[in-house]
SEDRENNU-114320 format. One line per field, with one value per residue (C-alpha): chain; x, y negated, z negated; residue in three letters. Coordinates in nm, 2 decimals. Layout:
<nodes>
unit <- c(A,...)
u <- c(X,...)
v <- c(Y,...)
w <- c(Z,...)
code <- c(ALA,...)
</nodes>
This chain:
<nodes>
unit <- c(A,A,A,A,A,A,A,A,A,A,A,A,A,A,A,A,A,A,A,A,A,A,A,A,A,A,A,A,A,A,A,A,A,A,A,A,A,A,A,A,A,A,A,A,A,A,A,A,A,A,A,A,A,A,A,A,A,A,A,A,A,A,A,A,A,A,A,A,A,A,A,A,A,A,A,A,A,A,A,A,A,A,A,A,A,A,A,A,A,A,A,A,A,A,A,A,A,A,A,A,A,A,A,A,A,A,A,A,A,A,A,A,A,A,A,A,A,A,A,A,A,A,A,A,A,A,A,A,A,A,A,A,A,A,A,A,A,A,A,A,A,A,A,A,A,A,A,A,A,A,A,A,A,A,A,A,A,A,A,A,A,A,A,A,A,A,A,A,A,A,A,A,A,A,A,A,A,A,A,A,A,A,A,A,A,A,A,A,A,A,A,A,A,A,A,A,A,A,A,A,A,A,A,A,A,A,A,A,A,A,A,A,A,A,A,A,A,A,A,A,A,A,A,A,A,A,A,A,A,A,A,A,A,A,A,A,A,A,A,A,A,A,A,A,A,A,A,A,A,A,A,A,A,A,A,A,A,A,A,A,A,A,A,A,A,A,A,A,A,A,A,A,A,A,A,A,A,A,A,A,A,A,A,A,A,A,A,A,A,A,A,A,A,A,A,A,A,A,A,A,A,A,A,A,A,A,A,A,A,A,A,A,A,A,A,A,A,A,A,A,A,A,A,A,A,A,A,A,A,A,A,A,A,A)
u <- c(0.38,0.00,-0.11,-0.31,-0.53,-0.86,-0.93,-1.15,-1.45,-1.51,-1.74,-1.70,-1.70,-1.96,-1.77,-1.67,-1.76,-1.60,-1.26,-1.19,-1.31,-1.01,-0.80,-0.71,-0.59,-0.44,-0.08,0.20,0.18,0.54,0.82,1.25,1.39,1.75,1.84,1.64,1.42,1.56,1.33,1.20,1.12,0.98,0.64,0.39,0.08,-0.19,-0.52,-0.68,-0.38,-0.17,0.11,0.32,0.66,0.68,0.93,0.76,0.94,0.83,0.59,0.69,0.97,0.87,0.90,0.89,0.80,1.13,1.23,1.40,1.57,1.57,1.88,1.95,1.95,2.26,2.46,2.33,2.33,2.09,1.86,1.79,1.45,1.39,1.07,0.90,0.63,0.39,0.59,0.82,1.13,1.30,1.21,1.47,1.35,1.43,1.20,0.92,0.61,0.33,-0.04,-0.35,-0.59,-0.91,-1.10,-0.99,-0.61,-0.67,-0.45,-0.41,0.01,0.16,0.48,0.63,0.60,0.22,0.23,0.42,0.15,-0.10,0.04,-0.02,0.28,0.45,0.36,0.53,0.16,-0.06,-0.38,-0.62,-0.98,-1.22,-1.21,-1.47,-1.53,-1.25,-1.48,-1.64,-1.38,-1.40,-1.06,-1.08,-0.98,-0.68,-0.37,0.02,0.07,0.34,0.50,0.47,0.69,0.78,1.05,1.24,1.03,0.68,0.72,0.45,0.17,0.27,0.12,-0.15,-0.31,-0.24,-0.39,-0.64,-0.79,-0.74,-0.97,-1.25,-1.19,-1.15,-0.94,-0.82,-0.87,-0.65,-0.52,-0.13,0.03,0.36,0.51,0.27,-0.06,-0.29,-0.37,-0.63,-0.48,-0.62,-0.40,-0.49,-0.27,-0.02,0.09,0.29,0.32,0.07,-0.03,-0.08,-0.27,-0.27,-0.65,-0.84,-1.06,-1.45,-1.36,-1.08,-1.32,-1.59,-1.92,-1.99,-2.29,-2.10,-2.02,-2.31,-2.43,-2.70,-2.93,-2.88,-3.06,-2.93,-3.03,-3.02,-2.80,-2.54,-2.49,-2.42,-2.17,-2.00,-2.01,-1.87,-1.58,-1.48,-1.55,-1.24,-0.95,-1.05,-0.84,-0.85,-0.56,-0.38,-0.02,0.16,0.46,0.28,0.27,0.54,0.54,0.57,0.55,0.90,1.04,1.02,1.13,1.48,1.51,1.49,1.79,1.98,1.99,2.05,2.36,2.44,2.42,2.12,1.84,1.49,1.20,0.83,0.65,0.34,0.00,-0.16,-0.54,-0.80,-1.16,-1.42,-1.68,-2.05,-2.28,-2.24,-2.29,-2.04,-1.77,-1.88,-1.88,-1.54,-1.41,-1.53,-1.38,-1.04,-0.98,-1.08,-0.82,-0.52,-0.34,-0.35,-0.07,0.16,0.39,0.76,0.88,1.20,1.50,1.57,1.73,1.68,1.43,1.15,1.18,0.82,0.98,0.91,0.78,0.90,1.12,1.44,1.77,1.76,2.05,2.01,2.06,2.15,1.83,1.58,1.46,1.68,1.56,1.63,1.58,1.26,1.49,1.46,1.25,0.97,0.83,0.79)
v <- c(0.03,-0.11,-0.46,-0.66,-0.77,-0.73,-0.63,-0.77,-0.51,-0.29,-0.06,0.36,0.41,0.66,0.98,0.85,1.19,1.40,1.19,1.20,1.56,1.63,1.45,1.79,1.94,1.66,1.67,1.43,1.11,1.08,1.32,1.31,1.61,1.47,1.39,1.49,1.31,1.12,1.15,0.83,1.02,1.27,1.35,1.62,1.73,1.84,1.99,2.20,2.38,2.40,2.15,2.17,2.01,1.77,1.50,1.15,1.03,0.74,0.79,0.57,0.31,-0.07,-0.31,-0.65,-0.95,-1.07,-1.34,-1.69,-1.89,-2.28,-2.44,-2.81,-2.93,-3.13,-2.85,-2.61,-2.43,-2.25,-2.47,-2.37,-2.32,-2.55,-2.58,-2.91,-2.98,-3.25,-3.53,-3.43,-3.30,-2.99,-2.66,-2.42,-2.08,-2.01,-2.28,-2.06,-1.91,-1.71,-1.84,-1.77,-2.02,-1.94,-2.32,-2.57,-2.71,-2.47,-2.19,-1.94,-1.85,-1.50,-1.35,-1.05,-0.85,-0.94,-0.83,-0.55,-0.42,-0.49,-0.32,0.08,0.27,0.46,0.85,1.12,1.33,1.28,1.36,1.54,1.46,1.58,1.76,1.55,1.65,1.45,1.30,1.12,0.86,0.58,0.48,0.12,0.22,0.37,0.19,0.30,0.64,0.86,1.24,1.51,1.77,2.08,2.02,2.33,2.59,2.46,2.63,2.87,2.64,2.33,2.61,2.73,2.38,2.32,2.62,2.58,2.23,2.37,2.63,2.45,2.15,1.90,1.65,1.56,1.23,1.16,0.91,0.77,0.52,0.33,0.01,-0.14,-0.04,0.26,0.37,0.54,0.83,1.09,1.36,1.59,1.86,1.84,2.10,2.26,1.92,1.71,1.32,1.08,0.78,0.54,0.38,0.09,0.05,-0.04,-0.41,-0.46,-0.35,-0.65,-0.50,-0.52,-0.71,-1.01,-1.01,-1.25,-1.04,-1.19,-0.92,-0.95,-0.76,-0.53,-0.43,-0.03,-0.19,-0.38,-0.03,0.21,-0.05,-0.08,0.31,0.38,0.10,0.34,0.66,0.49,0.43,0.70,0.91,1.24,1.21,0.89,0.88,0.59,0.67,0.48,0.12,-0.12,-0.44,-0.70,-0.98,-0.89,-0.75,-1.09,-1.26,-1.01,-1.09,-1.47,-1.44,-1.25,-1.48,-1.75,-1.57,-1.58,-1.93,-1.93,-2.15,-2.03,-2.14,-2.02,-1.88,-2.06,-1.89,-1.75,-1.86,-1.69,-1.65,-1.80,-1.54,-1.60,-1.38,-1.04,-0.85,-1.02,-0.94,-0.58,-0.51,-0.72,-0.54,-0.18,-0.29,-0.42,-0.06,0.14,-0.07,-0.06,0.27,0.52,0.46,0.79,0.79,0.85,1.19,1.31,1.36,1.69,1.91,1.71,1.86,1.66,1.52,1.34,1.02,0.97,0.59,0.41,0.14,0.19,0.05,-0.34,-0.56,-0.71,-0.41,-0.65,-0.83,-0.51,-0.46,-0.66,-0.83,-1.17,-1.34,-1.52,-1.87,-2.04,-1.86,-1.84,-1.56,-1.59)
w <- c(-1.18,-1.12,-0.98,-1.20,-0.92,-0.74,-0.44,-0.15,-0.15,0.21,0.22,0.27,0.66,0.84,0.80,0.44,0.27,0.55,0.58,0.19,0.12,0.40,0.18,-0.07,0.23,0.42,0.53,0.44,0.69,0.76,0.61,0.60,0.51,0.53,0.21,-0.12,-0.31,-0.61,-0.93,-1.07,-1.39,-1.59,-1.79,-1.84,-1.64,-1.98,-1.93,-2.21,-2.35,-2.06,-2.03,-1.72,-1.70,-1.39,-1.22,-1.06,-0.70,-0.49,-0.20,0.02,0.10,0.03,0.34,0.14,0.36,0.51,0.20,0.27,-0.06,-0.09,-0.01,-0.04,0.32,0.32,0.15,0.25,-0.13,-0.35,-0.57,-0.88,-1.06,-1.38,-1.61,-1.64,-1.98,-1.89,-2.06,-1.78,-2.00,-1.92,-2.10,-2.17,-2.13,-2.58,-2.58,-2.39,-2.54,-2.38,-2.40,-2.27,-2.14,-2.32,-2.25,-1.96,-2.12,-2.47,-2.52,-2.79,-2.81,-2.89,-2.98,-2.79,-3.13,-3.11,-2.71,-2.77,-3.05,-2.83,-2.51,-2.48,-2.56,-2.33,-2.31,-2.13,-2.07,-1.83,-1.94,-1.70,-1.80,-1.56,-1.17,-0.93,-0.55,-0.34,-0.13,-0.47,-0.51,-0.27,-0.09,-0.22,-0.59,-0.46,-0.55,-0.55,-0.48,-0.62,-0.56,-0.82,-0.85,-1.12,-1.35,-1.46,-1.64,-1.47,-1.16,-1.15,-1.37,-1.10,-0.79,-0.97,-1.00,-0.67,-0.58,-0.80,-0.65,-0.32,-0.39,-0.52,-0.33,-0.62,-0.74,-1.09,-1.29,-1.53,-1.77,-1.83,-2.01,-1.92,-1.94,-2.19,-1.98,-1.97,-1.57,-1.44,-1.22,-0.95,-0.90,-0.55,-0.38,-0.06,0.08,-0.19,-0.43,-0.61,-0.52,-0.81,-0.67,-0.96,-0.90,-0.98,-1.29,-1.18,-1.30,-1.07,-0.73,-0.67,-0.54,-0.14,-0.27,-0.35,0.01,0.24,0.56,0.70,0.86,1.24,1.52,1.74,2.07,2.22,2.52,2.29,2.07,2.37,2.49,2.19,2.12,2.46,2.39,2.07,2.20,2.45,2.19,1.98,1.83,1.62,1.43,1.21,1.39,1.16,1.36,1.65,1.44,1.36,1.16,1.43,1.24,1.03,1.32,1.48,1.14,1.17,1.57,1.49,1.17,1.41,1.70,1.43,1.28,1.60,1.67,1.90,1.90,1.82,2.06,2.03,2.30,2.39,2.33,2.58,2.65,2.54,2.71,2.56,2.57,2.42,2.53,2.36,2.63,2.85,2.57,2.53,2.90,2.94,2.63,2.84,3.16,2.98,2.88,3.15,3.37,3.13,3.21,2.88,2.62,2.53,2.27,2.36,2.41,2.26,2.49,2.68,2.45,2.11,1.90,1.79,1.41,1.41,1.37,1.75,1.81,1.53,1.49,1.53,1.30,1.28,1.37,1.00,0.83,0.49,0.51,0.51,0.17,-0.01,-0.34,-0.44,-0.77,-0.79,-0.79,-0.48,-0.30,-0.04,0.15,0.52)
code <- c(UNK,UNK,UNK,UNK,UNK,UNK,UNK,UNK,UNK,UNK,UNK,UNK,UNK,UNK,UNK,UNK,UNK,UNK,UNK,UNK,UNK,UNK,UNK,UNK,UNK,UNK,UNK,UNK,UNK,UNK,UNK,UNK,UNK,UNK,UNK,UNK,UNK,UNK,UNK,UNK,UNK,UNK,UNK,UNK,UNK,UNK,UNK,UNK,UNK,UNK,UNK,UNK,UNK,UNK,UNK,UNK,UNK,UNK,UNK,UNK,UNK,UNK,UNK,UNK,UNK,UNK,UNK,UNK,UNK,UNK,UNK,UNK,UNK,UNK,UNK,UNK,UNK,UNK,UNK,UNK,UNK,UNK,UNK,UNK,UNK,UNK,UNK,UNK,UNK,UNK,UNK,UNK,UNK,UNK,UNK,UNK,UNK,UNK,UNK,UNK,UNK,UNK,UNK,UNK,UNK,UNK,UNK,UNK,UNK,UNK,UNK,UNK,UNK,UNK,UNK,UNK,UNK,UNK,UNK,UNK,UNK,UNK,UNK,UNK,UNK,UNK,UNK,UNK,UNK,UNK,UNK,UNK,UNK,UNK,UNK,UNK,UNK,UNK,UNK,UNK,UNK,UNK,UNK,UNK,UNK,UNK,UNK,UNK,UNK,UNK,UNK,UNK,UNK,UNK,UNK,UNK,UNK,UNK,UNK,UNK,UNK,UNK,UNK,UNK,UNK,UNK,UNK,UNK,UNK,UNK,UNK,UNK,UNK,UNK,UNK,UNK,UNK,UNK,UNK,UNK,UNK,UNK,UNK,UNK,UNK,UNK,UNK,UNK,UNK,UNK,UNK,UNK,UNK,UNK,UNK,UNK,UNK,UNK,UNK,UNK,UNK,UNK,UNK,UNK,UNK,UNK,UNK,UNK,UNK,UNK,UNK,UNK,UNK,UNK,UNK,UNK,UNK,UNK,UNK,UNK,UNK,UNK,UNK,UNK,UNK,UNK,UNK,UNK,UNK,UNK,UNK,UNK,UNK,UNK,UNK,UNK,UNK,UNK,UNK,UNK,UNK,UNK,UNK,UNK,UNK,UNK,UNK,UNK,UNK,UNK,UNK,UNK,UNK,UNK,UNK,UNK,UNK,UNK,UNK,UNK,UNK,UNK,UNK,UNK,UNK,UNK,UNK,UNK,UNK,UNK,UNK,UNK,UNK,UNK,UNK,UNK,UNK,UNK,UNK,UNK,UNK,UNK,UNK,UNK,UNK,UNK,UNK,UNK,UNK,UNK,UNK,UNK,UNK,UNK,UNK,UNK,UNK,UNK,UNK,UNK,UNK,UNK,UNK,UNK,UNK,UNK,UNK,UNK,UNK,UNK,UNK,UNK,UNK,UNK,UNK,UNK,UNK,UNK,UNK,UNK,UNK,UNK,UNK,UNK,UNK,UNK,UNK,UNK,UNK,UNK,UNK,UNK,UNK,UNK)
</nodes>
């Protein structure tokens, strides 16, 4: 479920405090009432001696970058992934171990028993251990966020924590073990369900501090501008609905025309201004805007009640190629 990874550090904006203590009360971004949620499994929410029954469902949908396999050009078939030691023989995946690289070229080797010992077993609870102010936990721990929901017989516990965090406008931390790692969970109220947004631990975040920013001067004149030019796009609410992913929309126009024998040409790139002088850009930047007449999202039709899916995408003509998997043979991501 997590991402054994670290993130690039970004600091908490100017309204950090304000933005996340919104957060207990926040809305879902995007919602389909069509078809019920499908659980993804079940557990326990603990907290002193009250244990309340609860089903896990997915967030959101995963949009994987659009993924191309290796063929052999001549055949045009799939190539297939093989092993290679450093005397250049093939290595048959029985022949495999796992290692870890403890000095350049030195490795210490481990069976999955060992691994297996060593991982955290899986547990059904998840443990609450404290309730912090929502607006104390900084966005860049958050990591994968999931649905909670009461299973049967946890109905009435399941509101009353809501309620409960609503009230007092905190959020609970919490820990939870599956597949062979513990996680680090916060667990906040929507609407009428419950938010687990598995987080980072404090090793996994790099400090801002590693970051270099100089110290620059700014001037009175350059600050006004450049307040003005977001007073001018802002907005007061997040409207997802309003952004696509161009770049794999591009990638599933481009398959299409070639399935349908087409040839792809790129578009040549416009020139851009070269623009030194701050001041010039900020004043260009202000002028830019106040031109460009003011973007509306699209209405829905006369007579069709809006579903606040207004704006986005609609169905692809490569409906097989959105979201499909592959095996990790062959292949590389555009």
């Amino acid at each position: 479920m997590g991402r054994d990874r670290h993130r690039e550090a970004r600091g908490p904006g100017p309204h950090h405090d304000q933005v996340l203590d919104a957060l207990v009360h926040r809305t879902p971004i995007c919602s389909n009432t069509s078809l019920a949620a499908r659980s993804i499994g079940t557990g326990t929410i603990s907290f002193g001696m009250v244990s309340i029954p609860i089903r896990t469902y997915s967030a959101g949908e995963s949009s994987s970058a659009v993924s191309f396999n290796l063929l052999d050009g001549k055949t045009k078939t799939r190539l297939k992934q093989q092993y290679i030691n450093s005397a250049g023989e093939i290595v048959p995946r029985e022949a495999m171990v796992k290692g870890y690289e403890f000095q350049k070229d030195q490795y210490v080797t481990f069976t999955e028993d060992e691994l297996k010992a060593m991982g955290q077993e899986s547990q059904r609870a998840i443990e609450i251990t404290e309730f912090v102010p929502a607006s104390t936990v900084d966005p860049i721990y958050f990591d994968k966020p999931y649905y909670l929901g009461p299973d049967k017989g946890g109905e009435k516990a399941f509101r009353l924590l809501n309620e409960a965090m609503k009230q007092t406008s905190r959020v609970a931390l919490a820990k939870w073990a599956a597949r062979g790692k513990q996680y680090l969970v916060m667990i906040r109220p929507m609407e009428k369900g419950l938010v687990m947004q598995q987080l980072l631990y404090a090793d996994e975040v790099r400090p801002i501090a590693e970051v270099p920013i100089p110290d620059a001067e700014i001037k009175d004149a350059e600050l006004k501008l450049a307040t003005q030019i977001v007073e001018q796009i802002a907005s007061e609410q997040f409207h997802p609905e309003h952004y696509e992913d161009e770049v794999r929309k591009r990638y599933h126009e481009a398959i299409q025309r070639k399935v349908e024998g087409q040839e792809i040409t790129a578009a040549p790139e416009a020139p851009r201004a070269q623009i030194i002088d701050l001041m010039e850009a900020l004043k260009a930047s202000l002028a830019k805007k106040s031109a460009a007449p003011p973007a509306t999202a699209p209405a829905a039709d006369e007579g069709e009640a809006a579903t606040g899916t207004e704006g986005r995408p609609g169905p692809r003509a490569v409906p097989a190629l959105e979201g499909r998997r592959t095996s990790s043979r062959g292949k590389s991501k555009g």
